[in-house]
N, C-alpha and C positions, 0 to 999 in steps of 0.2 A: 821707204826708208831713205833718208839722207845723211850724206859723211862733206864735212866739209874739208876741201885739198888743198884750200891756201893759206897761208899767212894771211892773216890781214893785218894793217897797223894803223895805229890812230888818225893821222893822217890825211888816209881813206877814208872817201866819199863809202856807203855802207852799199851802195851797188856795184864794190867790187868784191862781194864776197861771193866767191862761187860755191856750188855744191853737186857732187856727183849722184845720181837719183839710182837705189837697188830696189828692185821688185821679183816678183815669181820669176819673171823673165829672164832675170841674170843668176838665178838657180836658189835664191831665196825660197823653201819651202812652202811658208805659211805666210800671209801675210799680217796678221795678227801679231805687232810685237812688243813685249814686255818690258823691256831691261835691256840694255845695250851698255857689257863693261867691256874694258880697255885692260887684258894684263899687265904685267911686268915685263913679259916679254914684245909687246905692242901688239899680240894679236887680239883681235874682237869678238867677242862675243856674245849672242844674241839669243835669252830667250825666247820661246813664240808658242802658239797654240799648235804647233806642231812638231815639238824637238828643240834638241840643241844647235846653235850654227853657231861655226867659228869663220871666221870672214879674214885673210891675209892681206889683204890689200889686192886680190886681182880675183878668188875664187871665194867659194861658199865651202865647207863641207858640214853635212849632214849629219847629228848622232842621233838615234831614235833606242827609246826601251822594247825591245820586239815583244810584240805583242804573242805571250802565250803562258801559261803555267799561271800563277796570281797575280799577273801584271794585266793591265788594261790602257786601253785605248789613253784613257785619263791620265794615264802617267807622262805622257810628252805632251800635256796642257801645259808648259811650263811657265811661273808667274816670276818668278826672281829667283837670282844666284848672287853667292857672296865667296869671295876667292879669300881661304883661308892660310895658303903660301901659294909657294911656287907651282902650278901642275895640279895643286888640288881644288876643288872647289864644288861649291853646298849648294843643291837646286831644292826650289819646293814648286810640286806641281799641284794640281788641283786635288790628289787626295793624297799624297806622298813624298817624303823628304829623302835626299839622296845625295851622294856624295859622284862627284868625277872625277876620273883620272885622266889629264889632259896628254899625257904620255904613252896610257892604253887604249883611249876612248872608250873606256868601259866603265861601268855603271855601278855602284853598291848603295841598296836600298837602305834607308839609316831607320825610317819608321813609315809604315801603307796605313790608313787607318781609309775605310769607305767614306764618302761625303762627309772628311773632316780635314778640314784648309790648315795648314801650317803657315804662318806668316813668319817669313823671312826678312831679318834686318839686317843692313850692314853695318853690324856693329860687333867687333870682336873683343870678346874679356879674356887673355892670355888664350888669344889665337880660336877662340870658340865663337862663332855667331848666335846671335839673340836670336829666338824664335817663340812664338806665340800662337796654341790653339787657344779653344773654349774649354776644351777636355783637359788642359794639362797647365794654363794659366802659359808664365813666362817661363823658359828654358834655354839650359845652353846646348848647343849640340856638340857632343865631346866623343868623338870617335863616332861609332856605331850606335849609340845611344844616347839620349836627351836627359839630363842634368837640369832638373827644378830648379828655381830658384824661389829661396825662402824672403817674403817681403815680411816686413815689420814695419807696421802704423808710424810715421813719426810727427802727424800735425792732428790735428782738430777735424780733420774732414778725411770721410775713407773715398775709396773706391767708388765711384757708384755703379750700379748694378748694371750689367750689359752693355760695360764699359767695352770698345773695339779698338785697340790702334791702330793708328796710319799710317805712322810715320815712328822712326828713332833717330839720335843719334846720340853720339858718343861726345857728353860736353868738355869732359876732361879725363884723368886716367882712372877717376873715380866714380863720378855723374854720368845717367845716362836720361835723358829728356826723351819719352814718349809725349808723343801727341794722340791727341784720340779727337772726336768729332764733341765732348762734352769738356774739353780742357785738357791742362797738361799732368803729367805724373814724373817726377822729379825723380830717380833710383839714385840713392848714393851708397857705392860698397861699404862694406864693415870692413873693420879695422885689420879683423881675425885672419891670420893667417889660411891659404886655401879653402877657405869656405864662401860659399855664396849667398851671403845673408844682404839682404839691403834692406834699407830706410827707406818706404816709400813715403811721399809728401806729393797729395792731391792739391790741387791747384782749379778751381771753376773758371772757364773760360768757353762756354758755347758760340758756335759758329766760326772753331777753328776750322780751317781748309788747308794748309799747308805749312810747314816748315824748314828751314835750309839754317846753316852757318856759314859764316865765312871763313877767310884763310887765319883770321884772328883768333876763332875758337868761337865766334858771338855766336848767341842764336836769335832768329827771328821768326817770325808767325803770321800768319794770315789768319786776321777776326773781323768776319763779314769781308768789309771793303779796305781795311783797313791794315798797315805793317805794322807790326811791336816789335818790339825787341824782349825776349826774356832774360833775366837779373838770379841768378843763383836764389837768393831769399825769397825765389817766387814772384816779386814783383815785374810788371813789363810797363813799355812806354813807348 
């Protein structure tokens, strides 16, 4: 794992960028790692296939689920976290969704289901993260428990079947852009006061690989070999 400790400025030849190298050795548990966020408070933290690590700038410390009672080995697989304020924040491990308190370093399971993957997005709709099994479709996770959301058809083409996302983000305070490995899925909130109904609109676009926005709000896509740009009405270019 690498952190990089300079400034760099334009300037700069790009061989003056330095970077400090973390491994087991410097007390990195696992080297297997996930997600690497930056809070509020500028500490770091690093899912891995072996726990949580919170990294200050000079040490490591360790949080693990102790393994005993209906917990398993499987629960410090950890794939992604999403920080929903200050101190708190939402892990999903390889069969389990959970919440930490970075003030107690203690754990509260939100949902364990056996060999059933939670996919965790950094996307929050009034402070709740987007999450996605195969058993429960899309949901918010709202306290202790998971919050459906209700999709409604809004174009000419559905879903297709054995659809998987990859990717989300947040387009605006309304749109939410899933990427999936067969095209994209546009969510636009309903109007309604606290309910969580959205307009889904399929969009065909095989051989996405990835997506990111800029600081503009844009979004953009990797198809095949190729960058697009995606356009609200669906269209890209």
């Amino acid at each position: 794992m690498l952190f990089i400790h300079r400034s760099i400025f334009p300037q700069q030849p790009a061989e003056a960028l330095f970077v400090d190298a973390y491994g087991i050795e410097n007390g990195l548990r696992q080297s297997m790692v996930s997600q690497i966020h930056q809070d509020r408070q500028g500490m770091i933290w690093i899912v891995t296939g072996d726990g949580l690590h919170c990294f200050d700038g000079r040490e490591f410390r360790v949080f693990r689920i102790p393994y005993k009672g209906v917990y398993s080995n499987s629960d410090n697989m950890m794939r992604m976290l999403v920080e929903t304020e200050p101190g708190s924040i939402v892990i999903a491990s390889s069969s389990s969704l959970f919440r930490f308190n970075a003030s107690t370093g203690q754990f509260s399971f939100i949902i364990r289901e056996k060999a059933v993957y939670h996919a965790l997005f950094n996307v929050l709709i009034d402070r709740k993260p987007l999450v996605w099994s195969r058993n429960t479709g899309f949901c918010l996770v709202d306290d202790d428990s998971l919050c459906p959301l209700k999709l409604i058809k809004g174009g000419q083409k559905i879903i297709p079947e054995g659809f998987v996302p990859i990717r989300a983000l947040q387009h605006n305070k309304k749109d939410i852009i899933v990427l999936g490995d067969k095209g994209i899925l546009l969510l636009r909130k309903s109007e309604a006061p606290g309910r969580m109904v959205f307009t889904a609109n399929w969009y065909e676009a095989p051989g996405c690989k990835a997506m990111a926005s800029d600081k503009y709000g844009r979004t953009y896509f990797v198809k095949d070999t190729r960058l697009y740009r995606f356009h609200e009405n669906g269209q890209w270019d």
